[in-house]
N, CA, C and O atoms as CSV, one atom per row, in Angstrom:
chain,resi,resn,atom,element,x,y,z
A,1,UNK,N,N,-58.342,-73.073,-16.084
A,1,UNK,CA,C,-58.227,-71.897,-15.241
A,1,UNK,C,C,-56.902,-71.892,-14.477
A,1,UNK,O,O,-56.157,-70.914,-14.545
A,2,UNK,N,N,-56.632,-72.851,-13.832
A,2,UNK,CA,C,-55.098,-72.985,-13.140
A,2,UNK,C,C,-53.713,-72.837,-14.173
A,2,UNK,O,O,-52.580,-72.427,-13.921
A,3,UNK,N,N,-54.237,-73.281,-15.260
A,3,UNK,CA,C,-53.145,-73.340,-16.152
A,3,UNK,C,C,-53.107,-71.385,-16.260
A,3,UNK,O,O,-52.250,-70.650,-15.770
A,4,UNK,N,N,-53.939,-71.114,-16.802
A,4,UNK,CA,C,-53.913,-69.335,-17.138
A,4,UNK,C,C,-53.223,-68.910,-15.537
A,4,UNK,O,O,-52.029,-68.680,-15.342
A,5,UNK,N,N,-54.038,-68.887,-14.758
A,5,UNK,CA,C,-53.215,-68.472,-13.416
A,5,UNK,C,C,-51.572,-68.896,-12.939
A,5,UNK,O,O,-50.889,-68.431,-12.027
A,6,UNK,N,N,-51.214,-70.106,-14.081
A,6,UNK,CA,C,-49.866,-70.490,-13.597
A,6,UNK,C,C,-49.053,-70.040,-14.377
A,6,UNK,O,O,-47.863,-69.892,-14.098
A,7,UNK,N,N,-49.691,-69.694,-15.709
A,7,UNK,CA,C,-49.209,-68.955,-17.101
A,7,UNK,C,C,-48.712,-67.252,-16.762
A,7,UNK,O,O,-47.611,-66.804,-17.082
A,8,UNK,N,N,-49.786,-66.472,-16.058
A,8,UNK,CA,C,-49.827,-65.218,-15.323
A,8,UNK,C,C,-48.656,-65.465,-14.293
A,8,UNK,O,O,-47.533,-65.055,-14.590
A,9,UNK,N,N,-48.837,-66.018,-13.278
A,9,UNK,CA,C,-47.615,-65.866,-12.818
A,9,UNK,C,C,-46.406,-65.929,-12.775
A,9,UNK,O,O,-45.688,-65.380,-11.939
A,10,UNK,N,N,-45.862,-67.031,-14.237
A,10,UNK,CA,C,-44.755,-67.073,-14.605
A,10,UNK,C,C,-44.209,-65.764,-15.402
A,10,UNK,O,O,-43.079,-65.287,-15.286
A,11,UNK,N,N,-45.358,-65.240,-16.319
A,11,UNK,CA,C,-45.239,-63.915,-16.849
A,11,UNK,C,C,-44.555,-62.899,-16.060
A,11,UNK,O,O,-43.538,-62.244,-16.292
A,12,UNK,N,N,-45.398,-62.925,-15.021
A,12,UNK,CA,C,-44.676,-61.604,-13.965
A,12,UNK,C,C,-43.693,-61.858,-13.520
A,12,UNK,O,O,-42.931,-60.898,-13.398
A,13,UNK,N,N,-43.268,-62.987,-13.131
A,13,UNK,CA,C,-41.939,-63.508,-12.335
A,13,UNK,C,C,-40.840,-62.792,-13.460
A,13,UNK,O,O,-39.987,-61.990,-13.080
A,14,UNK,N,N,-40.977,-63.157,-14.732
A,14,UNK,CA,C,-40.204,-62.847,-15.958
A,14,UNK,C,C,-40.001,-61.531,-15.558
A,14,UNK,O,O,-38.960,-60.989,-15.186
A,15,UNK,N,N,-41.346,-60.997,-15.703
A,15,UNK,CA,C,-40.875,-59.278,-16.117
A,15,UNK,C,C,-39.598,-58.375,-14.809
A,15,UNK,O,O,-38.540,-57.749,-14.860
A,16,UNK,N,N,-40.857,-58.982,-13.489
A,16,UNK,CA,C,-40.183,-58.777,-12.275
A,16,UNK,C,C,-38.320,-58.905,-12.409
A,16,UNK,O,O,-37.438,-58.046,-12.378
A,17,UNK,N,N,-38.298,-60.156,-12.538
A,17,UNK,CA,C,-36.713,-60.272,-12.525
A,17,UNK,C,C,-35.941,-59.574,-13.793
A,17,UNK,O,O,-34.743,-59.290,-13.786
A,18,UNK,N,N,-36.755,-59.371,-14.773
A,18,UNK,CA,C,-35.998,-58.717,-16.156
A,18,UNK,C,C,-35.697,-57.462,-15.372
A,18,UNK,O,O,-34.505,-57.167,-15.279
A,19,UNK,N,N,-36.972,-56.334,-14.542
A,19,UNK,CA,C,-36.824,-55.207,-14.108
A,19,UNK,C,C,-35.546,-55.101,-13.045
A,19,UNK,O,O,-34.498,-54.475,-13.202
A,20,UNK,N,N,-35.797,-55.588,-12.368
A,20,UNK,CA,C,-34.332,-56.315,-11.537
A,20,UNK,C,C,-33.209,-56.425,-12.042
A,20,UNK,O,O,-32.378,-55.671,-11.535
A,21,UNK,N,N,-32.928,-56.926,-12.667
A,21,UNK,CA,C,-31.679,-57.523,-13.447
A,21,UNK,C,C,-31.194,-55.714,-14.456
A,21,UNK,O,O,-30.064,-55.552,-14.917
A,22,UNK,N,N,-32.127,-54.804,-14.561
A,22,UNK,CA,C,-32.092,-53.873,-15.490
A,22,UNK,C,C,-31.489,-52.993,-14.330
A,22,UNK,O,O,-30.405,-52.420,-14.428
A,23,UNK,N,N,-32.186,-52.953,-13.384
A,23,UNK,CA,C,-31.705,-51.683,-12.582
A,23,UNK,C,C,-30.614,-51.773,-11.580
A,23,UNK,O,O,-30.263,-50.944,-10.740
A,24,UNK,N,N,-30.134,-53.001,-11.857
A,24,UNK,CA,C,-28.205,-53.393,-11.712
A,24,UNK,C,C,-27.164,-52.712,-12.507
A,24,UNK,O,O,-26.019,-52.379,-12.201
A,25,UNK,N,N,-28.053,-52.544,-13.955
A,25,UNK,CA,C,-26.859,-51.963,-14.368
A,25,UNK,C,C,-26.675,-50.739,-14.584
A,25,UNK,O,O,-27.715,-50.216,-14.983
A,26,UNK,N,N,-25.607,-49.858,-14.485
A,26,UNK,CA,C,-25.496,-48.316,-14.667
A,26,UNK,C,C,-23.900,-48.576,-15.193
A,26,UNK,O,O,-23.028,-49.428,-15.015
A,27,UNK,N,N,-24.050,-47.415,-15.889
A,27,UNK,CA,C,-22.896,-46.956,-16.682
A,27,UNK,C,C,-22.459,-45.452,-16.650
A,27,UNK,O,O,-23.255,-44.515,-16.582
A,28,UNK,N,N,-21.149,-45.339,-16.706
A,28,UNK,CA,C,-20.663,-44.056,-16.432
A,28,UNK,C,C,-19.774,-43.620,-17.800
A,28,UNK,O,O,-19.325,-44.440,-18.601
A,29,UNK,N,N,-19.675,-42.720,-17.860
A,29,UNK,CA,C,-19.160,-41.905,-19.156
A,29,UNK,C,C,-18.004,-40.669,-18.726
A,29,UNK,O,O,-18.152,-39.592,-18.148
A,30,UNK,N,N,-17.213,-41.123,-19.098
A,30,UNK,CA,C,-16.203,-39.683,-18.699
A,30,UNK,C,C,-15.185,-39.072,-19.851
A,30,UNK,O,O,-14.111,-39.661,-19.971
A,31,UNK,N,N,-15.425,-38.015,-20.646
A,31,UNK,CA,C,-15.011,-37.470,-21.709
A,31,UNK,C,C,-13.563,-37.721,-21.467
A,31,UNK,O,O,-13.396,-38.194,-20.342
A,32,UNK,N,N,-12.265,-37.538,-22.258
A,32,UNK,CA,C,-11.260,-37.962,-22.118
A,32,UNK,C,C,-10.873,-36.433,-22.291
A,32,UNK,O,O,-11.416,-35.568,-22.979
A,33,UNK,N,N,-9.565,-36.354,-21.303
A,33,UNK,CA,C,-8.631,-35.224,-20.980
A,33,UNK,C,C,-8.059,-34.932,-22.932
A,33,UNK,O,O,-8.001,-35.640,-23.937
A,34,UNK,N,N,-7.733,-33.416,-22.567
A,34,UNK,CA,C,-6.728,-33.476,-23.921
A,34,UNK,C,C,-5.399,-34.277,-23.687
A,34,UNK,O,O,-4.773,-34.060,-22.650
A,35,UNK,N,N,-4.947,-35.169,-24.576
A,35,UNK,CA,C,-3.866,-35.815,-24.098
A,35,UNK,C,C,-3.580,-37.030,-23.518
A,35,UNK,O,O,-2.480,-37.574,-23.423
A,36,UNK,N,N,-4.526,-37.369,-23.184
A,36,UNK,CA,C,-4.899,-38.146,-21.981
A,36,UNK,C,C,-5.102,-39.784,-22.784
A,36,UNK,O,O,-5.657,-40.108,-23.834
A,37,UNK,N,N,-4.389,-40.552,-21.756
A,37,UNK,CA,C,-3.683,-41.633,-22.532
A,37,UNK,C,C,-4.546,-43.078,-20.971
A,37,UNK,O,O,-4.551,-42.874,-19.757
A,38,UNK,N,N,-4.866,-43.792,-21.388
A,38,UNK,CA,C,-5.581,-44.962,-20.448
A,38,UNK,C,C,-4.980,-46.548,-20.616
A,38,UNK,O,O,-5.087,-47.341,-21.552
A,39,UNK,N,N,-4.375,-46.646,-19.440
A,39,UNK,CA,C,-3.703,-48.185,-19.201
A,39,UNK,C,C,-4.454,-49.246,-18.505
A,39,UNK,O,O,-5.155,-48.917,-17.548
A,40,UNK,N,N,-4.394,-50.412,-18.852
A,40,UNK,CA,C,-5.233,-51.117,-17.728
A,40,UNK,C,C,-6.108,-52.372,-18.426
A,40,UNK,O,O,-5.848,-52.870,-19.522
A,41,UNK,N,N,-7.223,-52.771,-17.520
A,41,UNK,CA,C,-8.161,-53.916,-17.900
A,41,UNK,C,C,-7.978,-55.284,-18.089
A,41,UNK,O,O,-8.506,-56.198,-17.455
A,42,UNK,N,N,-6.715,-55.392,-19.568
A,42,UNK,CA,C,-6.909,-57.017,-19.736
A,42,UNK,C,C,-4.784,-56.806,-20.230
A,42,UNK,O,O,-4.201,-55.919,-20.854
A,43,UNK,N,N,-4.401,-57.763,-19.732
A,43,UNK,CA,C,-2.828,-57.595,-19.631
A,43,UNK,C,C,-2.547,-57.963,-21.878
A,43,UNK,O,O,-1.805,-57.435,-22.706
A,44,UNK,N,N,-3.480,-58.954,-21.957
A,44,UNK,CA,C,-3.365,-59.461,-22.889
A,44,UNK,C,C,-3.799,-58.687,-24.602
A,44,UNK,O,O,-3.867,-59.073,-25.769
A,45,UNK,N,N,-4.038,-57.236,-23.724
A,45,UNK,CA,C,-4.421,-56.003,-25.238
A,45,UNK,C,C,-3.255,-54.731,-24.735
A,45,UNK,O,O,-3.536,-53.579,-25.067
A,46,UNK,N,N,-2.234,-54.927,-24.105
A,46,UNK,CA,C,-1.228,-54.130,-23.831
A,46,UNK,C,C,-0.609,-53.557,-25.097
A,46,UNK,O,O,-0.214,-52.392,-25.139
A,47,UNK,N,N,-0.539,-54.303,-26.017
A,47,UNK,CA,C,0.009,-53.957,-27.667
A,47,UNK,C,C,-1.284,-52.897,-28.162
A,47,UNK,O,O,-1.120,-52.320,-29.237
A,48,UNK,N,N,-2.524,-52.647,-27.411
A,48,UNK,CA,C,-3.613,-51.906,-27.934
A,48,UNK,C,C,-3.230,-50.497,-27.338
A,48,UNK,O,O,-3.418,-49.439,-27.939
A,49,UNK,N,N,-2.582,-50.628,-25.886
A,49,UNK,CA,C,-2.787,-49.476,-25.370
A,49,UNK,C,C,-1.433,-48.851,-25.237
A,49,UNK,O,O,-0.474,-49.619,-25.155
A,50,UNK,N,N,-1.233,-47.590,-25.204
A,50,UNK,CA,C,-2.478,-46.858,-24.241
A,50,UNK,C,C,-3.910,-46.768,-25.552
A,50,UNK,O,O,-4.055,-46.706,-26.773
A,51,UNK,N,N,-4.621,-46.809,-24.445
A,51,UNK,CA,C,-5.994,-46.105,-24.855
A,51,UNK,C,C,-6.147,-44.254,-24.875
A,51,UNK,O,O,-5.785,-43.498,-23.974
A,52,UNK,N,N,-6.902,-43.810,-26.414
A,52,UNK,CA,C,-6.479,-42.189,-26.255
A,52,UNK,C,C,-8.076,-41.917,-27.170
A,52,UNK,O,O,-8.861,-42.835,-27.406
A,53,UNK,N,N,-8.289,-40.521,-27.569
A,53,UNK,CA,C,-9.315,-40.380,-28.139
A,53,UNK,C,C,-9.233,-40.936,-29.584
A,53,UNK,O,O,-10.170,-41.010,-30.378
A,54,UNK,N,N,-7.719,-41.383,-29.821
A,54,UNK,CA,C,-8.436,-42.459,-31.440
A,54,UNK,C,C,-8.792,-43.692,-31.125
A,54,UNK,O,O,-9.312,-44.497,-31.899
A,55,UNK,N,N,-8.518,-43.873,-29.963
A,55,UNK,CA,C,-8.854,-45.380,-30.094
A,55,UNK,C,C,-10.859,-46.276,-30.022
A,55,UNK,O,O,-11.870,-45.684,-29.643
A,56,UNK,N,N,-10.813,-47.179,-30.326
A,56,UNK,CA,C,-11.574,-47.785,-31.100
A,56,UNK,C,C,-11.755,-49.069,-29.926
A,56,UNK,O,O,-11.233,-49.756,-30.804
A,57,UNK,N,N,-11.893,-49.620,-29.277
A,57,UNK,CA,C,-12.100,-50.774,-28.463
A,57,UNK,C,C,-12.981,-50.705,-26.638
A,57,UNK,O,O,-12.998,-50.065,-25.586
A,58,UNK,N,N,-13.632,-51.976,-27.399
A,58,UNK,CA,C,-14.457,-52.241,-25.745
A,58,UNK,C,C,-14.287,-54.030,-25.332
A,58,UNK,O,O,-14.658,-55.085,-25.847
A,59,UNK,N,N,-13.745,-53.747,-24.480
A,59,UNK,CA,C,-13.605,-55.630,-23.266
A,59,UNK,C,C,-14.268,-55.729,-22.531
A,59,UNK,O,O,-14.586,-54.636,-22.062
A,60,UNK,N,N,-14.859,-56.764,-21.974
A,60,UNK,CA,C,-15.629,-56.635,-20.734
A,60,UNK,C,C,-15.406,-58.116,-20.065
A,60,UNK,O,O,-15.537,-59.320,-20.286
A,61,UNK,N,N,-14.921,-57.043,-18.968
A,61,UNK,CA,C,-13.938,-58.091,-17.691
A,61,UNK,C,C,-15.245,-58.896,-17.340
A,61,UNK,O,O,-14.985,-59.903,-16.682
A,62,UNK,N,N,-16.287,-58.755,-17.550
A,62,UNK,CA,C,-17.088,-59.807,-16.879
A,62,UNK,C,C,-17.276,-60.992,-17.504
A,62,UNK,O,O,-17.261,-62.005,-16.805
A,63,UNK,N,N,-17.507,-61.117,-19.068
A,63,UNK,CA,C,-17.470,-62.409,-19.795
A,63,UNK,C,C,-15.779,-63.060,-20.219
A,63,UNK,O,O,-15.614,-63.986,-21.013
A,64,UNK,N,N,-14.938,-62.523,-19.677
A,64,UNK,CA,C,-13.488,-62.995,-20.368
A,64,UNK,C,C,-12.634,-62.227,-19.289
A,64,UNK,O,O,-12.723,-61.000,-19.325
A,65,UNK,N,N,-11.655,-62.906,-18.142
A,65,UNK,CA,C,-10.836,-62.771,-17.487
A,65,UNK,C,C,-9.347,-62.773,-18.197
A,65,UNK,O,O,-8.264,-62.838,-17.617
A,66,UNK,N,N,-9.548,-62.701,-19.343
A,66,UNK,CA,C,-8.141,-62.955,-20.090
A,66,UNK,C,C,-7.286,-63.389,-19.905
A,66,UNK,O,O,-6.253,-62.719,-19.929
A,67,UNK,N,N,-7.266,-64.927,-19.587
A,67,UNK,CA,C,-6.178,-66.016,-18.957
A,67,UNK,C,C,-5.905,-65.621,-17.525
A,67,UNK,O,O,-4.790,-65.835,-17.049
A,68,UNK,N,N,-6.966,-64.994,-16.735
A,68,UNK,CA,C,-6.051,-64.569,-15.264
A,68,UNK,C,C,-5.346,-63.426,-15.414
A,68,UNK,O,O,-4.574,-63.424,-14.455
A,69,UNK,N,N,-5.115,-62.222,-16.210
A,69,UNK,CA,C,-4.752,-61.289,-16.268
A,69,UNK,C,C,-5.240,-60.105,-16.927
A,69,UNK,O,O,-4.923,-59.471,-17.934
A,70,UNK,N,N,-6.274,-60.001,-15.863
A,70,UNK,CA,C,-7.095,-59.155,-16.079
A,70,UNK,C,C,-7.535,-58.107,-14.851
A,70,UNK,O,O,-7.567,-58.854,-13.872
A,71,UNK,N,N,-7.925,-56.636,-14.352
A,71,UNK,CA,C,-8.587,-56.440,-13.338
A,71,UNK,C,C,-9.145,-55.217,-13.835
A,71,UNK,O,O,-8.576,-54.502,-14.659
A,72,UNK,N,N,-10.465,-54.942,-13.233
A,72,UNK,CA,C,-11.260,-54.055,-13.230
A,72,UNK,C,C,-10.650,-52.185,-12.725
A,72,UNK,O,O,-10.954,-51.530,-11.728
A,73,UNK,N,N,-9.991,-51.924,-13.568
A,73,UNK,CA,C,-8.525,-51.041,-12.797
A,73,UNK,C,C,-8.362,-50.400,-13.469
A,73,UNK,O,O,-7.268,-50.908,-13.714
A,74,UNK,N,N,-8.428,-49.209,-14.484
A,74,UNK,CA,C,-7.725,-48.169,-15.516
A,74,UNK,C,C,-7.272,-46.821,-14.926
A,74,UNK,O,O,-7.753,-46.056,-14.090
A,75,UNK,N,N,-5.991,-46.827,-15.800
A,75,UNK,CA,C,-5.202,-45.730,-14.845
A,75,UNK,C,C,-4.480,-44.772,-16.122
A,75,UNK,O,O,-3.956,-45.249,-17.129
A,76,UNK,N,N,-4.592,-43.442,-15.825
A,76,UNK,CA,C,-4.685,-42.390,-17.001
A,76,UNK,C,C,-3.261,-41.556,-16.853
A,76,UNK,O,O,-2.749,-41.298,-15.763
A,77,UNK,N,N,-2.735,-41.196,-18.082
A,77,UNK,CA,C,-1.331,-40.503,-17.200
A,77,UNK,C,C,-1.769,-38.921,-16.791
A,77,UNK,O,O,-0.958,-38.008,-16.631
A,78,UNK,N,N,-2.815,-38.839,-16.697
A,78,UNK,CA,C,-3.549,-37.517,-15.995
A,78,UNK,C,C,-4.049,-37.727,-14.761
A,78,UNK,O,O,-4.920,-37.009,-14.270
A,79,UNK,N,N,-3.380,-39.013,-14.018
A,79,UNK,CA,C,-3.789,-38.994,-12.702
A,79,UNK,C,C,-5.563,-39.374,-12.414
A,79,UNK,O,O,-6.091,-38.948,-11.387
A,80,UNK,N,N,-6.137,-39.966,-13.138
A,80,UNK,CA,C,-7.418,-40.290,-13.368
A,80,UNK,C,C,-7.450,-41.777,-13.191
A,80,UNK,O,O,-6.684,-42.439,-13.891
A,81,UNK,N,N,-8.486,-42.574,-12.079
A,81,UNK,CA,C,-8.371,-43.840,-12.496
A,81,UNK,C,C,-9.897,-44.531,-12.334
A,81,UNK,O,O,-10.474,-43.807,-11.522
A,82,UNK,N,N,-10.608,-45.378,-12.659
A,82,UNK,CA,C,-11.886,-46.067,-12.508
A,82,UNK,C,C,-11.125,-47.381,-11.976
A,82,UNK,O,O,-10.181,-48.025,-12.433
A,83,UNK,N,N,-11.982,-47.527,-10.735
A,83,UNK,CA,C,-11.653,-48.701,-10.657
A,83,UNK,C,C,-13.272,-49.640,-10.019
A,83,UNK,O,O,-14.334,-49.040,-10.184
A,84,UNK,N,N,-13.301,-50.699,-9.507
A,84,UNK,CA,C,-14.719,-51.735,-9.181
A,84,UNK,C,C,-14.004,-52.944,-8.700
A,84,UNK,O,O,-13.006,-53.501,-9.156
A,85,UNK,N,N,-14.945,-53.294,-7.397
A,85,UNK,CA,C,-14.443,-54.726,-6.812
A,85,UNK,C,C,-15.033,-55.655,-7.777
A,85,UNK,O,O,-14.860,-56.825,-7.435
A,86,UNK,N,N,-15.897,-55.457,-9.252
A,86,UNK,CA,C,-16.831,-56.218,-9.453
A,86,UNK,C,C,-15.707,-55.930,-11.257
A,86,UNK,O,O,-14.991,-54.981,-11.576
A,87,UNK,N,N,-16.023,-57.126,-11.957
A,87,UNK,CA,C,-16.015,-57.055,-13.227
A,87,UNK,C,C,-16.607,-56.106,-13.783
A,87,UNK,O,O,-17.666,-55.753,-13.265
A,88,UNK,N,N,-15.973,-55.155,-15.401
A,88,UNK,CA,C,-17.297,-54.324,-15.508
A,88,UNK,C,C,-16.669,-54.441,-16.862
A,88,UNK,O,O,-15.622,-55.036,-17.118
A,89,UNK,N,N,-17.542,-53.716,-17.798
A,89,UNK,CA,C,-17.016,-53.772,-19.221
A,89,UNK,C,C,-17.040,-51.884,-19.616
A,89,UNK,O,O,-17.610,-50.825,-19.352
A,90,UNK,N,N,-15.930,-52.527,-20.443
A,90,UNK,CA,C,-15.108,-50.227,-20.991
A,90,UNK,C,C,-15.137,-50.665,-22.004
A,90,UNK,O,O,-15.233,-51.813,-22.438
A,91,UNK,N,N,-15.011,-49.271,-22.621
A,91,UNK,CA,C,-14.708,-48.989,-24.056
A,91,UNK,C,C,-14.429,-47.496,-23.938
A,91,UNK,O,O,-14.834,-46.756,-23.042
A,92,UNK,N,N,-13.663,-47.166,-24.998
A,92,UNK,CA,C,-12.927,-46.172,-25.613
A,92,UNK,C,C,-13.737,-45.500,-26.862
A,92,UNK,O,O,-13.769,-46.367,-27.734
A,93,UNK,N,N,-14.297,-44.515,-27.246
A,93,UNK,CA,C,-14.857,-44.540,-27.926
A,93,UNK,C,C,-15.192,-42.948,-28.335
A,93,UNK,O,O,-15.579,-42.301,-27.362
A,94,UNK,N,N,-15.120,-42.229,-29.534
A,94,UNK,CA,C,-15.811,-40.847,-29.644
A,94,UNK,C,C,-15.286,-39.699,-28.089
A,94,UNK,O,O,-15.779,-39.100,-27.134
A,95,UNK,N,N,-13.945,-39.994,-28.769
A,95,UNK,CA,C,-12.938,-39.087,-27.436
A,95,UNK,C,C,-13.879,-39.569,-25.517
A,95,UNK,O,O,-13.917,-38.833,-24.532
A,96,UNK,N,N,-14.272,-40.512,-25.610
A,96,UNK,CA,C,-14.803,-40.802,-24.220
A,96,UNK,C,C,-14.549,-42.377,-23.903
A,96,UNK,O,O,-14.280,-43.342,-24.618
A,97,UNK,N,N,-14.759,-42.197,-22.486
A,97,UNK,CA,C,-14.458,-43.684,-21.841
A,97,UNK,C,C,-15.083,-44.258,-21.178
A,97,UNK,O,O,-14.733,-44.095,-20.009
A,98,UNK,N,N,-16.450,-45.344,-21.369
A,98,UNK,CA,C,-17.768,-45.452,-21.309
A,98,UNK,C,C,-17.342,-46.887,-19.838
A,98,UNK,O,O,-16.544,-47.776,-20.133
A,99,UNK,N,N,-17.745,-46.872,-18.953
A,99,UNK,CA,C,-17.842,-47.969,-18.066
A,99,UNK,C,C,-19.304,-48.396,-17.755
A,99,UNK,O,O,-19.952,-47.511,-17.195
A,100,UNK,N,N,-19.982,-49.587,-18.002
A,100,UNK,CA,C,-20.709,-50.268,-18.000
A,100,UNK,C,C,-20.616,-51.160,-16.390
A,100,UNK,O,O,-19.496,-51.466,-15.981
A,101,UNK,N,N,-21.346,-51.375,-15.903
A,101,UNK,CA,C,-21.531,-52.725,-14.948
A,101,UNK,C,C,-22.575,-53.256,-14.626
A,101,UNK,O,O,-23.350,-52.359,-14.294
A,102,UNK,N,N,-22.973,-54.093,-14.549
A,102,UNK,CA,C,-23.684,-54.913,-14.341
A,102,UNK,C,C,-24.482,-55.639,-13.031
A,102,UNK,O,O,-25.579,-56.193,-12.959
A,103,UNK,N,N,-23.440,-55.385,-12.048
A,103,UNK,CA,C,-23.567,-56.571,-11.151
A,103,UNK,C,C,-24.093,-55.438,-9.816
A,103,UNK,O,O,-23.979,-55.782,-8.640
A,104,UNK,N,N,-24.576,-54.289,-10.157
A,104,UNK,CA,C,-24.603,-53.466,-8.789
A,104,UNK,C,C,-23.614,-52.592,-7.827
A,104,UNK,O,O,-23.648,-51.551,-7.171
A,105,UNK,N,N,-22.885,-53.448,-8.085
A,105,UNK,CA,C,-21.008,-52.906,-6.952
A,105,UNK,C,C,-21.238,-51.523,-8.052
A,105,UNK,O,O,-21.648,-51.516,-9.213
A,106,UNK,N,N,-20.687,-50.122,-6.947
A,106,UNK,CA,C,-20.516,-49.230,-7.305
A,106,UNK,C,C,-19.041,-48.968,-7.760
A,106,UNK,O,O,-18.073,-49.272,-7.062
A,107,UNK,N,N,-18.928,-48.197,-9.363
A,107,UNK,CA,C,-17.545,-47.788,-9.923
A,107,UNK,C,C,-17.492,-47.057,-9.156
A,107,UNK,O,O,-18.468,-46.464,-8.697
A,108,UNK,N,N,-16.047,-46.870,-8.731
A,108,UNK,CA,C,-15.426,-45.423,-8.684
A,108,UNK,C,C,-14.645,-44.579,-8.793
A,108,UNK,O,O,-13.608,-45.140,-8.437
A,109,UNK,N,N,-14.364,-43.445,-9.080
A,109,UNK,CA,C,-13.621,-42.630,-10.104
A,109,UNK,C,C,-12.897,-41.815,-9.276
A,109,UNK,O,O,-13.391,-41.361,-8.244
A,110,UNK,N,N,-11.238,-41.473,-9.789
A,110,UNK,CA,C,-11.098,-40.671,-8.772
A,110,UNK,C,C,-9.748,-40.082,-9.255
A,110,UNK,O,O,-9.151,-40.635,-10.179
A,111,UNK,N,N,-9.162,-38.777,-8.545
A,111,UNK,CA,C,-8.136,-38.655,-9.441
A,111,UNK,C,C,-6.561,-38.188,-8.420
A,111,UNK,O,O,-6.546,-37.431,-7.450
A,112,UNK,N,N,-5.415,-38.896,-9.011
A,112,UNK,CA,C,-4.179,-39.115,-7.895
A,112,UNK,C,C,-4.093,-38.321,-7.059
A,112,UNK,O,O,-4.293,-37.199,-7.524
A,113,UNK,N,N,-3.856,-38.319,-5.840
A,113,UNK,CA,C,-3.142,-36.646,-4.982
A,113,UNK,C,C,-4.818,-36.164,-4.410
A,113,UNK,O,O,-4.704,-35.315,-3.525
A,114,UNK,N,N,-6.025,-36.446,-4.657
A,114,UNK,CA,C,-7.001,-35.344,-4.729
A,114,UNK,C,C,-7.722,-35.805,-3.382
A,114,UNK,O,O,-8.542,-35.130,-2.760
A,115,UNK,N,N,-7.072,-37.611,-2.904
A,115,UNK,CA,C,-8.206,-38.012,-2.259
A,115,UNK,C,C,-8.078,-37.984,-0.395
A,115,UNK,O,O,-9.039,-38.325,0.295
């Protein structure tokens, strides 16, 4: 009987913290300008970018700091930038620019001159 009751409560602890751990993360999506060209993230994919609607790639500053040259920072030559005190992971993808995070800290988006 103790064993089932110690079995049950490890169960829930699981789910509990899985639910937890889920509703940390949010992701934001922002269609890409016509034209519109994206610098930033990891120093060490600079030969990738700019980032534009052909491009094809996702990093994520949270598992790979890229030798120390890396920051949570993208900056658009349309005056558009995402930035996070927290690691987060992007991608480029289907003319859009998908930001992921994980850790709770709120992205935020914003655009030059506006603020």
């Amino acid at each position: 009987m103790k064993k089932h009751l110690l079995l049950l409560i490890l169960f829930l602890l699981t789910v509990a913290s899985t639910l937890f751990a889920q509703s940390l993360n949010s992701t934001l999506t922002l269609p890409l300008l016509p034209n519109e060209q994206w610098w930033g993230g990891a120093a060490q994919y600079g030969y990738k970018m700019p980032f534009n609607k052909s491009s094809n790639f996702s990093f994520n500053l949270y598992g790979d700091v890229s030798n120390n040259q890396s920051a949570s920072l993208l900056l658009s030559n349309k005056g558009r930038w995402v930035w996070c005190n927290d690691p987060f992971q992007f991608s480029f993808q289907n003319n859009e620019l998908r930001i992921t995070n994980s850790t709770g800290e709120k992205t935020e988006t914003g655009v030059a001159g506006s603020n």
